[in-house]
C-alpha positions as CSV (number, residue, x, y, z in Angstrom):
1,X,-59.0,94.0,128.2
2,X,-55.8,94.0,130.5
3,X,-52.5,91.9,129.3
4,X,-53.4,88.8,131.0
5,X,-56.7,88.1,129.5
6,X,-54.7,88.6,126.2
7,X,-52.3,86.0,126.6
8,X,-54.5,83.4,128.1
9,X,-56.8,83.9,124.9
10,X,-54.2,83.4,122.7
11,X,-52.6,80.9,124.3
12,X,-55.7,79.0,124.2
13,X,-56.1,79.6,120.5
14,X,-52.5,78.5,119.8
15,X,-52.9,74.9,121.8
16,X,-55.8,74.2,120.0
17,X,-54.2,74.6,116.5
18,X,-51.8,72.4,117.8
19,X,-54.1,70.0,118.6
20,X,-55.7,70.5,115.5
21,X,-53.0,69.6,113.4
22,X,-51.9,66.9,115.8
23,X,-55.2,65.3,115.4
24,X,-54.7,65.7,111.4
25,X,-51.1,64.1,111.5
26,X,-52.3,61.1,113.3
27,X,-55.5,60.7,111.0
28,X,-53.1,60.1,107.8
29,X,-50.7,57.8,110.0
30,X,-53.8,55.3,110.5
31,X,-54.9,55.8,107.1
32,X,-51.1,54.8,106.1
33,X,-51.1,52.3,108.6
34,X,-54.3,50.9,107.0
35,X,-53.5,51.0,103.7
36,X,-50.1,48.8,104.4
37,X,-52.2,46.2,106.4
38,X,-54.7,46.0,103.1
39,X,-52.0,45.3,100.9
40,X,-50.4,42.5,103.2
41,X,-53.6,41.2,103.5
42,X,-54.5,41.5,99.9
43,X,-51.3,39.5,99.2
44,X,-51.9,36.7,101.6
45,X,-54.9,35.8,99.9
46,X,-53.6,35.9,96.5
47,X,-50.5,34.2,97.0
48,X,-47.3,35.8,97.4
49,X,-45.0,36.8,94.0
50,X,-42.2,34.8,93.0
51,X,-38.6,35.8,94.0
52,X,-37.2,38.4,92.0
53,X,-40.8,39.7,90.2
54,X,-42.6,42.5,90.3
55,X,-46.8,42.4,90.6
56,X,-46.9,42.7,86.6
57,X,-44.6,39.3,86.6
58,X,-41.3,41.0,84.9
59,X,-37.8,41.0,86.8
60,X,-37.6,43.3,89.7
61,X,-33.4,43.0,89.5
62,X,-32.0,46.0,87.8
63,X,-30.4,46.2,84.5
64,X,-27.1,46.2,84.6
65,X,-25.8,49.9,83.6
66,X,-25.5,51.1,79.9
67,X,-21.8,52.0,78.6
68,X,-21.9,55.4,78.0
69,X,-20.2,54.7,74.5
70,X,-21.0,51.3,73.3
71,X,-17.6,50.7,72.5
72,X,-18.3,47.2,70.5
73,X,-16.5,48.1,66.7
74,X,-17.8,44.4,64.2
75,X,-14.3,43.3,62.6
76,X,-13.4,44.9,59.4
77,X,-13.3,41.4,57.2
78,X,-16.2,39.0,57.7
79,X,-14.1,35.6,58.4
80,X,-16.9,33.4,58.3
81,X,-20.5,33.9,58.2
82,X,-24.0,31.5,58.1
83,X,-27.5,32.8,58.4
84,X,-28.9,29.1,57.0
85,X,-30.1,30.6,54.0
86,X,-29.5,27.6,51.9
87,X,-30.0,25.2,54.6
88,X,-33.3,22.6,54.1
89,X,-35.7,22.7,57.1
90,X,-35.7,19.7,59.4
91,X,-32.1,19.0,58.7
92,X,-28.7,19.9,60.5
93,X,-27.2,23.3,58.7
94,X,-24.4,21.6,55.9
95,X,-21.5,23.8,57.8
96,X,-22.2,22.8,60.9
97,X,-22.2,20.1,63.1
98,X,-23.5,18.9,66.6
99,X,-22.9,16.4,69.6
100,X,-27.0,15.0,69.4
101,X,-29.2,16.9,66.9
102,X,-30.9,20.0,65.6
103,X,-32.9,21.0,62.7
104,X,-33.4,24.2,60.9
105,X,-36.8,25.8,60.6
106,X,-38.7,28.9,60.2
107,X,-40.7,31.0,63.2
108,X,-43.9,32.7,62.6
109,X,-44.0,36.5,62.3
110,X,-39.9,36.0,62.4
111,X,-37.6,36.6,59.3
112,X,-34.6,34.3,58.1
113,X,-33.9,31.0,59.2
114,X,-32.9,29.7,62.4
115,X,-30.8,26.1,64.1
116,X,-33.2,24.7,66.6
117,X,-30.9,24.0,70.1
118,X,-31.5,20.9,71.0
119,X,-31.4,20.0,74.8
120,X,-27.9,18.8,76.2
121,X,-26.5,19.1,72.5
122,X,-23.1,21.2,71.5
123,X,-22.9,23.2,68.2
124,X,-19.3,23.6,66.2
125,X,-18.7,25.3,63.1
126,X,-18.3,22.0,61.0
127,X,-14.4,22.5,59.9
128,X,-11.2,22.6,61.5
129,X,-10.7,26.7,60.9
130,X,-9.4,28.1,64.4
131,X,-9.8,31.4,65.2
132,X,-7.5,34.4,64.1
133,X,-5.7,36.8,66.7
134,X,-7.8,39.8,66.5
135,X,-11.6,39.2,65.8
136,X,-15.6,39.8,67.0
137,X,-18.1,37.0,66.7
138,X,-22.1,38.0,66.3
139,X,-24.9,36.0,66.6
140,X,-28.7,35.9,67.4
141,X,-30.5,34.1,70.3
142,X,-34.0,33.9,69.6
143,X,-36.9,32.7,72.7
144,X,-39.7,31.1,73.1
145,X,-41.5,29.9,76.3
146,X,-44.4,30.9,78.8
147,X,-41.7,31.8,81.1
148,X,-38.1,32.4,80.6
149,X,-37.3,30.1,83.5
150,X,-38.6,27.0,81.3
151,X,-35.2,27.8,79.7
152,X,-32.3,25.7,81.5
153,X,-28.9,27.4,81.3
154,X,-27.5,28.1,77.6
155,X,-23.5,28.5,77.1
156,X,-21.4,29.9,74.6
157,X,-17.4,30.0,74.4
158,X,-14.4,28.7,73.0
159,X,-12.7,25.1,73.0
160,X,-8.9,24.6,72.6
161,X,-10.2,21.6,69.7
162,X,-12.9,21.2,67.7
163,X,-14.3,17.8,68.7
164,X,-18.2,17.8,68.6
165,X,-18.3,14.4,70.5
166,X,-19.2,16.0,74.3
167,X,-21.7,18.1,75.3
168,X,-20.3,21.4,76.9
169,X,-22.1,22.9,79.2
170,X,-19.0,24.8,81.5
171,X,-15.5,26.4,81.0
172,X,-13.9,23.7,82.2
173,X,-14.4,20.2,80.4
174,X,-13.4,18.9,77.9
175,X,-10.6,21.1,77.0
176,X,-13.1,24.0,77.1
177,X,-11.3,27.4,78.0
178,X,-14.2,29.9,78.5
179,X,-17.8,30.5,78.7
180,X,-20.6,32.6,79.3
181,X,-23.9,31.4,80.4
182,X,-27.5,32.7,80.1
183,X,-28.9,31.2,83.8
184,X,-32.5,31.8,83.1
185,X,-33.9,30.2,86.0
186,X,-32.0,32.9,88.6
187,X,-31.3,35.7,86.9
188,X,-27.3,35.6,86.4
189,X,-25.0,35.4,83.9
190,X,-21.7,33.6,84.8
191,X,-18.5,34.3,83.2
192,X,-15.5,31.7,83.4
193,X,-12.1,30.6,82.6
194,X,-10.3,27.8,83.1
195,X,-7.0,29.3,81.9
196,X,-6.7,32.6,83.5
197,X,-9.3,31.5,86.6
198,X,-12.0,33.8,86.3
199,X,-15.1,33.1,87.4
200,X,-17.9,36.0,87.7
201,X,-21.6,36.2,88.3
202,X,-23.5,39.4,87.0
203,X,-26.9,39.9,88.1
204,X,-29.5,40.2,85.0
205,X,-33.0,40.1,84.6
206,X,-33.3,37.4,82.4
207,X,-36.9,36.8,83.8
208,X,-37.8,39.5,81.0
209,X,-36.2,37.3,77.9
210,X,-38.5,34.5,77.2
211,X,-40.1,35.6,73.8
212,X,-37.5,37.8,72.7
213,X,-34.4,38.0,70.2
214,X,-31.1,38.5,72.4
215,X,-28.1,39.5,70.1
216,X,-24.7,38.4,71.3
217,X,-21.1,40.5,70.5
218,X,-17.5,39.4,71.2
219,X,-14.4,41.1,70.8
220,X,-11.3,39.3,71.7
221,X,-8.0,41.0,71.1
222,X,-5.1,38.4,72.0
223,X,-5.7,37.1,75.9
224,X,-8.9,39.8,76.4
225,X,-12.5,38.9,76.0
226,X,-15.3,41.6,75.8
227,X,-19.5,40.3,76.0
228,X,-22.1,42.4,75.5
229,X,-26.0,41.6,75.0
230,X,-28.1,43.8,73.9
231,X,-25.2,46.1,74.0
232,X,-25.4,45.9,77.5
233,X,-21.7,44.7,78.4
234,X,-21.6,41.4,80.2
235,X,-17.5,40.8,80.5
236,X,-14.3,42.8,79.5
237,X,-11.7,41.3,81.4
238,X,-8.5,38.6,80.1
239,X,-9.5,35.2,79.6
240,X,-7.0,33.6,77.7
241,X,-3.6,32.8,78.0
242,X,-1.1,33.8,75.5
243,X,-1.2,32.2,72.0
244,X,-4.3,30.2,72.7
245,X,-6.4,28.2,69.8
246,X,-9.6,29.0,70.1
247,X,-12.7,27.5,68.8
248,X,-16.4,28.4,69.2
249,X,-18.9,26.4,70.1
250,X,-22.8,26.8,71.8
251,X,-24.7,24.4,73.7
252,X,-28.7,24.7,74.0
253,X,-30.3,23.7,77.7
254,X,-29.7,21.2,80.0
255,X,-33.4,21.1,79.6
256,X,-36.5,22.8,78.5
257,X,-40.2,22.8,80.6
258,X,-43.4,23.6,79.2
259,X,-42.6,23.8,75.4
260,X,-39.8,26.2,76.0
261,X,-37.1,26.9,73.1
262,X,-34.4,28.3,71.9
263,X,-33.2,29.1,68.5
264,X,-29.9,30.1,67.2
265,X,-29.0,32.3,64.0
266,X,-26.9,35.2,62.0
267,X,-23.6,34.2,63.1
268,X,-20.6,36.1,62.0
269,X,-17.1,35.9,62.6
270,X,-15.2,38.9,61.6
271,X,-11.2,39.9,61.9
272,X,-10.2,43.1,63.2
């Protein structure tokens, strides 16, 4: 067989391999193609997901990153402390008190006791004892609702006075200095202070938090303010101005839809 009846044969072999595998390639881009058209499809008829959530219904916004070191130390000397443990259920805790209401009860399949936030209602520690310099503040945020967007937004700070006449639900009234609040509804937590004029929004997939326990930490060292939840850290920035009184309070929702609550309990307030 001479040299030119070589290379046509093998040229002819070697196009239709190409056209083989051309033919192969285009076969699994329809089948892609198809497969992306089902789904669209699929989700027309079923309705498209909510904003923000995955198929399974959980958050699809990311957690916000880990510290490496969880560099949250509790104050050496407990300054004050209250986990309701001789409070009566369906009353107001004795060392406490509130701009509306609340009552203490007990949660099924939960241990200890735990202050029931009523809607558009502040909480104080019932006493005029301001904060020292140096000190962390702990406490417990307990869930419960169908869907964590039942919640309405829930705020916790510090006051330059301890009046429990208003209802607090920014940084910014009624001689309120800063606050952090839990915005269920979109997925944020905002961070404010009306004395140093911070004001922050931080992306968190609160969606996931509606029948959960969320533990709050605080360290504030002089003017600077550190949050974490869950020991994820929320704030660590300075909030206050020099020499500022500082009192805590908490206020429970705005509102609450479909049977939605939120409890509050295990508070302690610590000196470094």
């Amino acid at each position: 067989m001479n040299n030119k009846i070589i290379t046509a044969v093998l040229l002819l072999l070697f196009t239709a391999g190409i056209n083989q595998a051309q033919a192969q390639l285009f076969k699994k881009l329809q089948q892609k193609l198809e497969d992306k058209v089902d789904r669209k499809v699929d989700g027309m008829i079923n309705g498209k997901k909510g904003a923000g959530t995955t198929a399974e219904g959980k958050s699809s916004k990311p957690m916000p990153k880990l510290e490496e070191v969880y560099s949250f130390v509790p104050g050496s000397t407990v300054y004050f402390k209250d986990n309701f443990a001789s409070d009566k259920a369906g009353r107001m805790p004795k060392k406490w008190k509130s701009s509306g209401g609340g009552s203490i009860v007990t949660i099924p399949d939960v241990s200890g006791k735990w202050l029931a936030l009523a809607p558009r209602t502040t909480y104080r520690i019932d006493s005029i004892l301001a904060m020292p310099g140096n000190f962390t503040v702990e406490f417990d945020i307990l869930t419960r609702s169908t869907q964590a967007k039942d919640m309405g937004p829930l705020i916790f700070g510090f006051a330059r006075d301890n009046s429990g006449r208003a209802y607090m639900n920014d940084a910014y009234n009624d001689n309120a200095i800063v606050g952090t609040q839990l915005h269920f509804w979109n997925e944020a937590v905002n961070n404010a202070s009306s004395d140093t004029q911070i004001n922050t929004n931080l992306d968190f997939p609160l969606s996931n938090y509606a029948n959960t326990t969320i533990h709050i930490s605080m360290s504030i060292e002089g003017e600077d303010m550190r949050v974490y939840m869950n020991k994820i850290k929320l704030l660590d920035t300075r909030m206050f101005k020099a020499h500022t009184l500082k009192y805590f309070f908490l206020s429970g929702p705005y509102s609450y839809e479909a049977e939605a609550m939120a409890y509050f309990g295990n508070f302690v307030i610590s000196k470094l």
